[in-house]
C-alpha positions in Angstrom: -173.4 146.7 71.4 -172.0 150.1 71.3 -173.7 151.6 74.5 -172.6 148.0 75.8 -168.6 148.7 75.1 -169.1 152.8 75.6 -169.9 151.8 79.2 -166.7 149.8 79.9 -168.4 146.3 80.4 -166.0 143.5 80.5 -168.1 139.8 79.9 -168.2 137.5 82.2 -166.8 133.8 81.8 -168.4 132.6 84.4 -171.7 133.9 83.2 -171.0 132.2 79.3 -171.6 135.4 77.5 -171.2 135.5 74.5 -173.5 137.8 72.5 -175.0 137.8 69.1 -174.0 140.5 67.0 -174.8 139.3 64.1 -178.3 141.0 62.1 -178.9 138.3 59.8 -178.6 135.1 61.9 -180.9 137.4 64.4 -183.4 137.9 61.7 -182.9 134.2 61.1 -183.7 133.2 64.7 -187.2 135.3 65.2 -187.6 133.7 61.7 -187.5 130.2 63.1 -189.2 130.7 65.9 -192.5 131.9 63.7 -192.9 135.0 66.0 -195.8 137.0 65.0 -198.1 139.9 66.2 -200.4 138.2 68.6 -197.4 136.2 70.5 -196.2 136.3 74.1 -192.6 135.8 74.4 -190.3 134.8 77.3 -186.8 135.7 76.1 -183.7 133.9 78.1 -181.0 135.9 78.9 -181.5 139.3 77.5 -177.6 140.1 77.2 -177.5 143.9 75.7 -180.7 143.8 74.0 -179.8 143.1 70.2 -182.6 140.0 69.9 -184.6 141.4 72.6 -185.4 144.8 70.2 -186.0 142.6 67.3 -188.5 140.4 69.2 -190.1 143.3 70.6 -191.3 144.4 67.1 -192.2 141.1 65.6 -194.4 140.3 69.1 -197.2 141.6 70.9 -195.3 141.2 74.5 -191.8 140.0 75.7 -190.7 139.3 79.0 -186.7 139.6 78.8 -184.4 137.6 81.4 -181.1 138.6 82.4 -179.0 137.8 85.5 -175.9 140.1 85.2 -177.6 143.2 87.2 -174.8 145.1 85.1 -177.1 144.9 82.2 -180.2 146.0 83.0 -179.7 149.2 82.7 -178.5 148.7 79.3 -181.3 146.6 78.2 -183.7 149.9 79.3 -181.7 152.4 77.7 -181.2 150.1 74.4 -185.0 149.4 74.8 -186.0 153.2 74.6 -189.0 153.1 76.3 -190.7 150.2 74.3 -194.3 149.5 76.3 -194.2 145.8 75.1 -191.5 144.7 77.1 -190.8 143.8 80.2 -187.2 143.3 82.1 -186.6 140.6 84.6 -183.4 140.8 86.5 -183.1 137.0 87.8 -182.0 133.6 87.3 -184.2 131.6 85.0 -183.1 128.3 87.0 -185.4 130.1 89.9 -187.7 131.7 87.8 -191.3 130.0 87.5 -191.9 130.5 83.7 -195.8 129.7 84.5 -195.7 133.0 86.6 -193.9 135.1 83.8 -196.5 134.4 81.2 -199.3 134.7 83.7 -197.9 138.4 84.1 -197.3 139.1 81.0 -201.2 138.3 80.5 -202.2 140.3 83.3 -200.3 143.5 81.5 -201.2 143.3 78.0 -204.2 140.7 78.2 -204.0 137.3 76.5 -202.2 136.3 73.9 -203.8 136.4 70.3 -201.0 134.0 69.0 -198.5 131.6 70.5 -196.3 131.5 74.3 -192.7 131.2 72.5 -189.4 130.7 74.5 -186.6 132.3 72.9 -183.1 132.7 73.6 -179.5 132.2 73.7 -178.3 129.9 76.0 -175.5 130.0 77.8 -173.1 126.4 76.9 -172.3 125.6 80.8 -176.9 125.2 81.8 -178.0 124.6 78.5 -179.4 121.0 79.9 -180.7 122.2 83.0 -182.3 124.9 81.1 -184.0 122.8 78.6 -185.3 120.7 81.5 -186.1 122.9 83.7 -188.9 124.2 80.4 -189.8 121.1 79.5 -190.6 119.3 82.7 -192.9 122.8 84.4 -195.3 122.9 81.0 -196.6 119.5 82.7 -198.2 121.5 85.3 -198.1 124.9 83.7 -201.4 126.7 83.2 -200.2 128.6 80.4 -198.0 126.1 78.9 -195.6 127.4 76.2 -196.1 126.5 72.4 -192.1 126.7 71.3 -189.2 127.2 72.3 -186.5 128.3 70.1 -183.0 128.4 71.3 -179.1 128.9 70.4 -177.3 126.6 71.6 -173.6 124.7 71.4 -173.8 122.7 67.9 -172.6 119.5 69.7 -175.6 119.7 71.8 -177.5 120.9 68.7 -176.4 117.0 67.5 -176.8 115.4 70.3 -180.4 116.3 70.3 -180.9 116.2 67.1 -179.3 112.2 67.1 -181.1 109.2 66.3 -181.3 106.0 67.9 -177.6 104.2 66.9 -175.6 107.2 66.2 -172.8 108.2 68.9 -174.7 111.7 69.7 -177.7 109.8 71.0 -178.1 109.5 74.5 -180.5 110.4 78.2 -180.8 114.2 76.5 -182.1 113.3 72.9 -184.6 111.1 74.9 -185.4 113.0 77.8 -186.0 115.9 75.0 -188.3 113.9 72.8 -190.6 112.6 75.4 -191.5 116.0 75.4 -191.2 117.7 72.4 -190.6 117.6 68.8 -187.1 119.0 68.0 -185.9 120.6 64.3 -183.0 122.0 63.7 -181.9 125.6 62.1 -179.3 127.5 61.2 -175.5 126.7 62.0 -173.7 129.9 63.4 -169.9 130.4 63.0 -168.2 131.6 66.5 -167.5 135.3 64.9 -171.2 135.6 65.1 -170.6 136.6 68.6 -168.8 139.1 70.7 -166.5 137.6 72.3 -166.1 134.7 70.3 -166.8 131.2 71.4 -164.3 128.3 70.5 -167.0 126.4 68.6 -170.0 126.8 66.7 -173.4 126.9 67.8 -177.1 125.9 65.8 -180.1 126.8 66.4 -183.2 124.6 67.4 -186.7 124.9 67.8 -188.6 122.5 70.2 -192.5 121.9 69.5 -194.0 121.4 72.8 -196.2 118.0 72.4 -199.7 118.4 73.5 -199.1 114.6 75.1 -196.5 112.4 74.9 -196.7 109.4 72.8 -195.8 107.1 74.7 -197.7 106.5 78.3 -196.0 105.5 81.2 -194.8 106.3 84.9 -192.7 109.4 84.2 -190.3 108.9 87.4 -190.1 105.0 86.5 -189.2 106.4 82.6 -186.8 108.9 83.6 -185.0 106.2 85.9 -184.5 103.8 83.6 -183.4 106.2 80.8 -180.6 107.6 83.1 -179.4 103.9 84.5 -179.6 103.0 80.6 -177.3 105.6 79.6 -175.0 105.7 82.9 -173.3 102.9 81.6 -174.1 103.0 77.7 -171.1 100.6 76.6 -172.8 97.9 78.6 -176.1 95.5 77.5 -179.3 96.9 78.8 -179.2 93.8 81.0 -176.4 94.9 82.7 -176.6 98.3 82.8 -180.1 97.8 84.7 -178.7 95.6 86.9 -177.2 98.2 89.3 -181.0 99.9 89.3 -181.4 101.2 92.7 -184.9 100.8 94.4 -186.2 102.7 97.5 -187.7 100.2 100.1 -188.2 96.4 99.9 -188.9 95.9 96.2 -187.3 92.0 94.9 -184.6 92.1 93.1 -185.5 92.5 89.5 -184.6 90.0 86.9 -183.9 92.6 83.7 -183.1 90.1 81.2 -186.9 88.9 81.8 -188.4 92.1 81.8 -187.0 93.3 78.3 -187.8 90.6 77.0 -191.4 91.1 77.7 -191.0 95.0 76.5 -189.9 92.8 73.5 -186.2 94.4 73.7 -183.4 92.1 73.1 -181.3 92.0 76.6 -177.7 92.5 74.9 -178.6 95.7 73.3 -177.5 98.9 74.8 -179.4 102.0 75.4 -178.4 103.9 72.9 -180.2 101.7 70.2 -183.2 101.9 71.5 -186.0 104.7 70.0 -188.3 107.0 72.1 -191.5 103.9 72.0 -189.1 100.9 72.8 -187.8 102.8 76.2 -191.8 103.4 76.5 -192.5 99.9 76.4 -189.2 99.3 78.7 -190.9 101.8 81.1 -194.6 99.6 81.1 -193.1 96.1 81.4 -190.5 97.8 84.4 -193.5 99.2 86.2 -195.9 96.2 86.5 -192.8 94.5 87.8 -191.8 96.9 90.4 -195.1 98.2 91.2 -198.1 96.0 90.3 -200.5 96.4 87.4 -202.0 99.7 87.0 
């Protein structure tokens, strides 16, 4: 952080930087995601380097992210030389996370342990960016094991939330079709230079080998965001302005949860991972046939 202010940086709110400083809830981080000797690591956003050093000695290889071109020099000098590490300038929205694995293979051979994710996130793509992770280990070759992020506490919660609470919505779903989530340590905003206006936690999402609940992702996904879109109505209603591509008949919705065995007047956010499963199953062979 020193080389960082020596240099004249100024951060970037448009960017959301704001860097860990902190040594302890650093330690705490590479603590929670379980990094060890044999792992492959794909670090988001690099910033000046602090977690990115630390990583580098727990893990056997580390692929560090950062978009601001200003830092990459930085992140080499701070580096000093390591061999283990390898800097990305680019934006991990366009980066294929597949491909960064695949070369980190192809420079220090397979990995004896774990593909991890780890990172601080910036607050304003935090949802993309869990997303974008999630939904590319469906077709990833070298799928990553976890994925161990900062992020802003109320997302912390809202992923974190169970079916009922006022944090639970398309997110905590969306999540927890494809992973496992815990949560970790809460971090005070002078943890970070400059200092955010709230909070942040850390999580840790288990990649699930399969989901468990099996359905038609693209009729799951639809129904989870026209559940939520408009969370203070019934399911019944809420479904009702469903929008279909071609010719499909209009679908009765009060009918069909009542055959996914979910009472039409209640809402979305009631409703656990396997009831929207079973939602999903009875939706499909109604709008496209039996399987």
């Amino acid at each position: 952080m020193n080389l960082l202010l020596q240099s004249g940086f100024t951060f970037s709110h448009r960017l959301g930087q704001n860097f860990l400083i902190d040594p302890r809830a650093l330690a705490d981080i590479i603590d929670e995601a379980e990094v060890g000797p044999g792992d492959h690591l794909l670090e988001v956003g690099a910033g000046a380097g602090m977690l990115t050093v630390e990583l580098a000695r727990r893990a056997s290889a580390v692929a560090a992210v950062e978009l601001d071109r200003r830092l990459i020099g930085v992140l080499t000098e701070v580096l000093g030389g390591r061999s283990n590490v390898s800097v990305i300038h680019g934006d991990i929205m366009a980066i294929d996370t597949d491909a960064v694995f695949a070369g980190l293979s192809e420079r220090f051979g397979p990995p004896a342990g774990a593909r991890r994710v780890v990172g601080n996130l910036p607050y304003y793509i935090t949802s993309p960016v869990l997303m974008k992770f999630l939904e590319e280990t469906v077709s990833a070759r070298r799928p990553w094991a976890t994925m161990t992020v900062t992020v802003q506490r109320e997302v912390a919660d809202r992923l974190l939330a169970g079916p009922g609470s006022k944090d639970y919505g398309a997110l905590t779903v969306a999540v927890n079709y494809y992973a496992e989530i815990r949560g970790g340590r809460v971090i005070p905003p002078g943890s970070f230079r400059p200092s955010p206006k709230v909070a942040s936690r850390v999580v840790t999402l288990v990649r699930r080998v399969a989901s468990p609940i099996d359905v038609n992702r693209g009729v799951f996904f639809r129904l989870v965001r026209a559940g939520f879109g408009q969370r203070r109505k019934t399911l019944a209603n809420a479904l009702a302005g469903w929008t279909r591509e071609g010719d499909e008949p209009e679908v009765a919705w009060a009918e069909v949860l009542r055959e996914a065995g979910v009472d039409p007047r209640r809402r979305a956010e009631t409703l656990s991972l396997e009831e929207f499963g079973a939602l999903a199953q009875a939706a499909e062979r109604r709008l496209l046939g039996p399987r």
